[in-house]
C-alpha positions as CSV (number, residue, x, y, z in Angstrom):
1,X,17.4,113.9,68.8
2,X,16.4,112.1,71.6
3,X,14.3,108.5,71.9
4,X,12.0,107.9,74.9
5,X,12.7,103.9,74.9
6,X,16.4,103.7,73.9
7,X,17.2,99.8,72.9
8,X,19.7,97.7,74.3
9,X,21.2,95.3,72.5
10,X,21.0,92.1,74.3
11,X,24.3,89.7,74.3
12,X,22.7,87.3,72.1
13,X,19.9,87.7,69.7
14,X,16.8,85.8,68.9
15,X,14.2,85.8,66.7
16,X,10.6,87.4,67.7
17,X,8.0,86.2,64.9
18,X,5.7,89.0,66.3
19,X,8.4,91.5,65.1
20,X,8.7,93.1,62.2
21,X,5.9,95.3,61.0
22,X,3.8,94.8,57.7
23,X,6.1,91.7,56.6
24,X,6.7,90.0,59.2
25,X,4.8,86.9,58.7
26,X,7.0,86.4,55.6
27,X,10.3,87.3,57.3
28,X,12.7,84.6,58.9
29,X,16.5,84.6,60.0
30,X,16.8,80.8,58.3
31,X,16.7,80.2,54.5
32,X,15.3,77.3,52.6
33,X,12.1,75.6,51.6
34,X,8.8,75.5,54.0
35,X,6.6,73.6,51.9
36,X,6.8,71.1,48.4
37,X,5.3,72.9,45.3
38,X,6.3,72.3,41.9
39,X,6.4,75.1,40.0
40,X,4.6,75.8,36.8
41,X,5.9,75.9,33.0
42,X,4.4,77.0,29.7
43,X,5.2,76.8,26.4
44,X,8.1,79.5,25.9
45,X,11.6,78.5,26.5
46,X,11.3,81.9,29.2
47,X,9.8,81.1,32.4
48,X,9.6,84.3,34.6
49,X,8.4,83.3,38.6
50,X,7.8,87.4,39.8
51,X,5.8,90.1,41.1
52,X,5.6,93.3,40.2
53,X,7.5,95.0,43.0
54,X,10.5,97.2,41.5
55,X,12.7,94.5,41.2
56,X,9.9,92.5,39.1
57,X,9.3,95.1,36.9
58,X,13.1,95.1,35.5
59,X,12.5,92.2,34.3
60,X,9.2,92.2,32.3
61,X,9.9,95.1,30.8
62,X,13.3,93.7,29.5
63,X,11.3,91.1,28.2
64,X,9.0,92.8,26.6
65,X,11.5,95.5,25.4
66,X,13.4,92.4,23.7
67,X,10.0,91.7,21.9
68,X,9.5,95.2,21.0
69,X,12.8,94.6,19.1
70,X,11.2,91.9,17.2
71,X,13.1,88.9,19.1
72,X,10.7,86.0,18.9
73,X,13.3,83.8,21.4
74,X,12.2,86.3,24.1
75,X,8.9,85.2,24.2
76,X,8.0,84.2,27.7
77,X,5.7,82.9,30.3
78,X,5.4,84.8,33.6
79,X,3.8,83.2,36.8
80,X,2.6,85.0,39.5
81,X,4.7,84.6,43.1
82,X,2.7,86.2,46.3
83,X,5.4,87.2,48.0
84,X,2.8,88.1,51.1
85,X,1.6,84.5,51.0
86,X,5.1,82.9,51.5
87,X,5.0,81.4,47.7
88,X,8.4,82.4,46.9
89,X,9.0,79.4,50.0
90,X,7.7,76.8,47.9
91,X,10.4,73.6,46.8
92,X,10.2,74.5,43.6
93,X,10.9,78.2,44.0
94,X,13.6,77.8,46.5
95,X,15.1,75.7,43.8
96,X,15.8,77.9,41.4
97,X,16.4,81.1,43.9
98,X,17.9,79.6,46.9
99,X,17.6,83.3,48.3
100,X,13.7,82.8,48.2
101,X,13.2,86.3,46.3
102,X,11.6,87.2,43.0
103,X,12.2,87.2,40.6
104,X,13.7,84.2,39.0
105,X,14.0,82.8,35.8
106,X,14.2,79.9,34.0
107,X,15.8,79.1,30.8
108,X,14.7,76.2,28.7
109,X,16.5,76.8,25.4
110,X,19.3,75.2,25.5
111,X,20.0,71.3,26.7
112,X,19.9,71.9,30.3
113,X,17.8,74.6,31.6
114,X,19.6,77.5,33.2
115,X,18.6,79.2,36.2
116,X,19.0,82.8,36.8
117,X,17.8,84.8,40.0
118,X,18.5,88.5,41.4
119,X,17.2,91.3,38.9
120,X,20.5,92.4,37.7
121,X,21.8,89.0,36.7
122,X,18.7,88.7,34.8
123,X,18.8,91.7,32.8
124,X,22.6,91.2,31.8
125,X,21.7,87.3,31.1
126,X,19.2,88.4,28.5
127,X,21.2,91.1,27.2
128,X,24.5,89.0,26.4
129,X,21.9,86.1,25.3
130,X,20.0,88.5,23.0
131,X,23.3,90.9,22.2
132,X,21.1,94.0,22.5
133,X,20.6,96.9,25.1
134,X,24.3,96.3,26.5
135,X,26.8,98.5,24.7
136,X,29.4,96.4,22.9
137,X,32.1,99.3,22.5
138,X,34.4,98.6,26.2
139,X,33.7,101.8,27.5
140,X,30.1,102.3,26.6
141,X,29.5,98.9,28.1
142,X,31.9,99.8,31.5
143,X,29.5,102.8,32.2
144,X,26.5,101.3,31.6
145,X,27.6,98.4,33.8
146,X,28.6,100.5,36.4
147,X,25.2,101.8,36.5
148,X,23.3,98.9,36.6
149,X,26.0,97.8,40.0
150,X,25.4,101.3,41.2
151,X,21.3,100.6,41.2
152,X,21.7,97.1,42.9
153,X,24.1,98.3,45.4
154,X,21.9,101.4,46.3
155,X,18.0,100.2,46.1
156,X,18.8,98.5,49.6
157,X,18.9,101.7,51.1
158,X,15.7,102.8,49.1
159,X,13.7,99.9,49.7
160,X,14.4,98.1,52.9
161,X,16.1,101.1,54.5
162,X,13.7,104.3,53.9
163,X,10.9,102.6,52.5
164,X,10.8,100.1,55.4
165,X,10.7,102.2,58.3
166,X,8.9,105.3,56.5
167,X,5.9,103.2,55.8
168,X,6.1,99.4,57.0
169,X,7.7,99.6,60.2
170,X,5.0,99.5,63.4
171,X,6.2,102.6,64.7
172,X,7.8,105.6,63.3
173,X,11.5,106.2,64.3
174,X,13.2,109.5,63.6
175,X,16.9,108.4,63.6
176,X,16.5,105.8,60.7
177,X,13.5,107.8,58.9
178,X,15.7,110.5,58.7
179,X,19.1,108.6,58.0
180,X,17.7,106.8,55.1
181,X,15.8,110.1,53.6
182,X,19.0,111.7,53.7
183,X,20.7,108.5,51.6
184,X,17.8,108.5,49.0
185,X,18.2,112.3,48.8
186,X,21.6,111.6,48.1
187,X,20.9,108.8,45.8
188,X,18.8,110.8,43.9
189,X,21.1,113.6,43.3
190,X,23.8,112.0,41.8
191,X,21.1,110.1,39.3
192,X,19.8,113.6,38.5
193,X,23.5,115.1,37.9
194,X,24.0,112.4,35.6
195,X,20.8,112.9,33.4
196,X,21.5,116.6,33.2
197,X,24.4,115.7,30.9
198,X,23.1,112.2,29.6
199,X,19.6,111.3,27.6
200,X,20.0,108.5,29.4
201,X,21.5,106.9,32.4
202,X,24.4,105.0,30.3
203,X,25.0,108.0,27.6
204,X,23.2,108.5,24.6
205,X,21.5,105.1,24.0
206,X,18.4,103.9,26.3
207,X,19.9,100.4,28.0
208,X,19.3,97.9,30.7
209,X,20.9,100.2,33.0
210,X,17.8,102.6,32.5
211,X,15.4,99.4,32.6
212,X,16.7,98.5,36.1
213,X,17.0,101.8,37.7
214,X,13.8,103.4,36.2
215,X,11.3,101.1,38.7
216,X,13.0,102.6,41.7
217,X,13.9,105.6,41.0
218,X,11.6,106.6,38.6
219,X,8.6,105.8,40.8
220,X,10.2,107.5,43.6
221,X,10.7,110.8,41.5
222,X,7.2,110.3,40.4
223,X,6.0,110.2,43.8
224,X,4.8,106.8,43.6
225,X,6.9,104.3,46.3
226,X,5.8,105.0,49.6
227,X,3.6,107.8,49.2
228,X,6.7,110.1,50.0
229,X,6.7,112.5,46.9
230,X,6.2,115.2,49.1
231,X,8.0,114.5,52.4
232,X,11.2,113.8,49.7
233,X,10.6,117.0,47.6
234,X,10.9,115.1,44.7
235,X,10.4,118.2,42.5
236,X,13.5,118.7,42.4
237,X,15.0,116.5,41.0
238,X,13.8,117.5,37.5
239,X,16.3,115.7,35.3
240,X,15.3,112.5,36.8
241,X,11.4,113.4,36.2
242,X,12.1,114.2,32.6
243,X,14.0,110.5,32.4
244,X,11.0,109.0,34.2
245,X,8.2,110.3,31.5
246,X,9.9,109.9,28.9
247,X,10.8,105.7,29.9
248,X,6.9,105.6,30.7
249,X,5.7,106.7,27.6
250,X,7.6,103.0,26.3
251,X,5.4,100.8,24.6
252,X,7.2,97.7,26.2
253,X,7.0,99.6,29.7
254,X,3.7,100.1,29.4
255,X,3.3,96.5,29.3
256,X,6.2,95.2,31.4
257,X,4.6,97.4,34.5
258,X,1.5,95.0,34.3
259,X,2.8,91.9,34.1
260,X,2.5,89.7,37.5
261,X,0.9,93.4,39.0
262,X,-1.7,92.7,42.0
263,X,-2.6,96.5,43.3
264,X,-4.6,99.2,41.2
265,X,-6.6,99.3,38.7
266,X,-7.8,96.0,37.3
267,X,-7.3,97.3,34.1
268,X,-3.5,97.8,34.7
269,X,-3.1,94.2,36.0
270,X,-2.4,90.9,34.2
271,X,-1.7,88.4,36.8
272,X,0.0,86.3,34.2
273,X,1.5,86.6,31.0
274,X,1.7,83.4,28.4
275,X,0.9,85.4,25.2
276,X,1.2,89.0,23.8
277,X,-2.7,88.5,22.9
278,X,-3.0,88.7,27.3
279,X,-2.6,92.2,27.0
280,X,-5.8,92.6,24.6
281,X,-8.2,92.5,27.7
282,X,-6.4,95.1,29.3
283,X,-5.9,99.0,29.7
284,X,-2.2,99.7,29.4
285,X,-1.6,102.5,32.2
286,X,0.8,105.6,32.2
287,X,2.9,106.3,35.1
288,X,1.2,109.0,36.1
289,X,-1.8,107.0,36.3
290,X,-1.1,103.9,38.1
């Protein structure tokens, strides 16, 4: 492997604003807020500020798995955060995510609201609030919270690694394009090893260890993130494809994967969610079919 322009590290770095492919208008080395906006509340204790990238999804569908389940405290109100248009840098935002990433939530129920951001915390927040889709029994719940670490830990390298310079970086580069394939290959391997033994990603009962994994990897077996189905050979990973269909055929999926969704059909999108009667104007898609 050889690169016509090798790179140089210079001794310090600095930041080039015209550097950074598709996002780099929204990407910055400092954190904190760029403009004041308050952000908006509804009339559910649950206030979800998201988009329905991967990380998003996790947490709509929880929520609306937790209503499935007939848990009326779940209900929620879901606002719609353009990452691409810098919202998630608003006061108000910044405030309850100081890492300026969706999604975040706040909770009203008690006597002073609580704040929860990064996907993972969410989901395990509302489980232990809720006592449901967590395993109570210490091993059960050990596995299934290894699981849910192991997704957080190794999206990264999905998402920003292979995802970025597969499809969002301005040039392709064969050293990380191929580094990164051969990660998510990886990745992907041990999830389908697992699924050959297990129904499920945590053992026998459908948790929030499958609803936090199933956006990334699920899509990605499906041939869905990145358009790389092919270049991947997801095929063969056919444990994980069974997984994936079967979670998509979930009512509460169904509906979580449209909740704060911007891109395909309009029927699959509902910008915002304050009510279950949102969903009445809409199509509920199918995985295959988004």
């Amino acid at each position: 492997m050889s690169d016509s322009n090798p790179y140089t590290p210079p001794k310090i770095w600095t930041y080039d604003k015209e550097n950074g492919g598709k996002f780099a208008n929204i990407n910055r080395p400092v954190a904190g807020a760029t403009h004041d906006k308050v952000l908006p509340r509804g009339k559910h204790p649950l206030q979800l500020y998201s988009l329905a990238t991967p990380n998003g999804v996790k947490v709509t569908v929880m929520l609306e798995e937790l209503l499935e389940l007939g848990i009326a405290g779940a209900e929620y109100d879901a606002w719609l955060i353009r990452i691409n248009e810098g919202d998630q840098f608003g006061s108000g935002f910044v405030g309850v995510n100081p890492n300026s990433k969706i999604p975040a939530l706040l909770d009203y129920s008690g006597e002073q609201p609580v704040r929860v951001f990064e996907s993972g915390a969410i989901l395990l927040y509302l489980a232990e609030k809720f006592g449901v889709l967590l395993p109570s029994a210490p091993a059960l719940r050990a596995e299934c919270l290894c699981w849910l670490f192991w997704q957080m830990g190794s999206a990264p390298y999905l998402g920003g690694g292979f995802g970025h310079f597969y499809a969002y970086a301005p040039s392709k580069m064969e050293y990380p394009i191929n580094r990164f394939a051969m990660e998510v290959k990886r990745q992907m391997d041990v999830l389908n090893q697992r699924l050959a033994a297990n129904r499920y990603v945590g053992g026998d009962s459908y948790s929030i260890a499958d609803i936090a994994i199933w956006p990334w990897y699920g899509g990605m077996a499906k041939g869905l993130l990145y358009e790389a189905g092919e270049f991947l050979q997801v095929q063969e990973y056919s444990h994980v494809i069974r997984w994936a269909d079967e979670i998509a055929q979930r009512p509460a999926v169904m509906r979580g994967r449209m909740v704060n969704r911007v891109v395909g059909p309009l029927a699959s999108q509902l910008h915002e969610r304050h009510d279950a009667s949102d969903f009445a104007t809409r199509t509920q898609d199918k995985l295959e079919g988004a």
